[in-house]
DRENVEX-105345 format. One line per 10 residues: their letters; for each residue z, y, x of C-alpha. Coordinates in pm, 1 decimal. Example, Ala and Ser with C-alpha at 12.3 -4.5 7.8 and 13.67 -1.06 7.14 Angstrom:
BEGIN
AS> 780.0:-450.0:1230.0 ~ 714.0:-106.0:1367.0
***
This chain:
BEGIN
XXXXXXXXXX> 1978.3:2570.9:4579.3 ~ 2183.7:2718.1:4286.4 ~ 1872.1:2954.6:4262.2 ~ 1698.4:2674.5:4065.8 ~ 1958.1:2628.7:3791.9 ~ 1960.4:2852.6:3522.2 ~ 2275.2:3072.9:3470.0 ~ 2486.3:2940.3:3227.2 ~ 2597.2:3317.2:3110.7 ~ 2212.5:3342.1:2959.2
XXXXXXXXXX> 2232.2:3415.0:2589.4 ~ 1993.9:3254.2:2378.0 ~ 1767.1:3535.4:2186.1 ~ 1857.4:3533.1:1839.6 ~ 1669.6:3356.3:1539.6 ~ 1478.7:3548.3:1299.5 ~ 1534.1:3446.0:942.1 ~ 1203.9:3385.8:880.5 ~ 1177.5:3174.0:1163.1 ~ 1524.5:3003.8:1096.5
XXXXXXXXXX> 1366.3:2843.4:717.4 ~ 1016.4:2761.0:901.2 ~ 1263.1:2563.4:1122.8 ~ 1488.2:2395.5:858.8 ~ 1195.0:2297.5:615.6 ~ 1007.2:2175.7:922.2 ~ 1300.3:1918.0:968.8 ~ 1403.6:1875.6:635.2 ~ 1784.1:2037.0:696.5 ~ 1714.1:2169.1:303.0
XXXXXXXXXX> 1658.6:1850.5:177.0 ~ 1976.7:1633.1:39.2 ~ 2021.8:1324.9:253.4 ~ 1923.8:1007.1:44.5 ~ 2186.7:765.2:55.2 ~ 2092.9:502.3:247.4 ~ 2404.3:267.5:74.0 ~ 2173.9:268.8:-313.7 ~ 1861.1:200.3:-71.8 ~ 1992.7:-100.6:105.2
XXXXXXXXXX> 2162.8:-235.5:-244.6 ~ 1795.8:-179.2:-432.0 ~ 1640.4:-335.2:-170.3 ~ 1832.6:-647.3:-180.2 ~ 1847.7:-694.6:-569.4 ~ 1489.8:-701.7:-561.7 ~ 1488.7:-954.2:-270.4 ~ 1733.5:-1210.9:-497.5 ~ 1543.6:-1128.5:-741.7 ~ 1200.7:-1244.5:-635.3
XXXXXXXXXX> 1339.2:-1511.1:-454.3 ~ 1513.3:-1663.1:-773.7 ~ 1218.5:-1587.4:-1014.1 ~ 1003.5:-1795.8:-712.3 ~ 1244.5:-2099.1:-730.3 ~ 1248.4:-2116.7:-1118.0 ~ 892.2:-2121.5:-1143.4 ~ 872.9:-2389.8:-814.7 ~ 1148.7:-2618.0:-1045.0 ~ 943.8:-2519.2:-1309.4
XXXXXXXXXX> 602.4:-2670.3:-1133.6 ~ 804.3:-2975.3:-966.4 ~ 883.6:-3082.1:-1302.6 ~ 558.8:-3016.6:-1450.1 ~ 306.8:-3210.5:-1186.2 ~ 614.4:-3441.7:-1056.0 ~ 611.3:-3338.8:-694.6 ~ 954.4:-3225.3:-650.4 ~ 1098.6:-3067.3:-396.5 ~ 784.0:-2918.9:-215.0
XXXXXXXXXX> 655.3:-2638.8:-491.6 ~ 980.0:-2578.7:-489.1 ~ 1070.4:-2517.0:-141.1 ~ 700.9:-2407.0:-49.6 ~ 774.8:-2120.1:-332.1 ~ 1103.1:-2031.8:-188.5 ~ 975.0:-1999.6:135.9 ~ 706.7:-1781.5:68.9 ~ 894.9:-1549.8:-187.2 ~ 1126.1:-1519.5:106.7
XXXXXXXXXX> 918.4:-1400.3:330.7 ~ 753.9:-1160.6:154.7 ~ 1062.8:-1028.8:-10.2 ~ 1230.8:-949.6:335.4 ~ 889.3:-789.4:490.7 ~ 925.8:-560.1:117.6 ~ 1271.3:-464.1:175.0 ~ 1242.0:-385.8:523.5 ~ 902.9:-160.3:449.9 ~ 1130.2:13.3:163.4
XXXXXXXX> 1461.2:74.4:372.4 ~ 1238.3:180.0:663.1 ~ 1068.4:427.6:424.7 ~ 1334.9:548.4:233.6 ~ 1508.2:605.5:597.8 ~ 1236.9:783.5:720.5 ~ 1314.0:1066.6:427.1 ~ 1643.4:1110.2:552.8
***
């Protein structure tokens, strides 16, 4: 049965250099990791952002056609949404780089 293991005294052939930067541009070990913290911080000024432009123009409306609080609430709601399903596509992305 210890015939099936492999021997743990086998030494690994060595790495060409050539081969060694095929390998580290293949999986980016070059590249500077991008910092995930400025990501996340973007992502979420933009959300707040969006959502608060969204609101002001749903007050905005409510005031205008005397209907508040549904434009603004429907306008929040929607802003929401697609400003999380935005930041999650660009911290996703941006993570995938890393």
């Amino acid at each position: 049965m210890s015939e099936d293991l492999p021997d743990s005294t086998d030494k690994k052939r060595p790495v060409s250099e050539k081969e060694e930067k095929r390998l580290r541009e293949e999986y980016g070990l070059d590249n500077p990791p991008a910092n995930s913290l400025s990501t996340a911080a973007s992502a979420g000024v933009e959300f707040a952002g969006v959502v608060i432009v969204a609101v002001a123009i749903g007050w905005w409306l409510d005031r205008r056609f005397n209907s508040s609080p549904v434009l603004l609430l429907l306008l929040a709601l929607v802003s929401m949404a697609g400003g999380l399903y935005r930041m999650i596509r660009k911290v996703l992305r941006e993570g995938s780089k890393a």
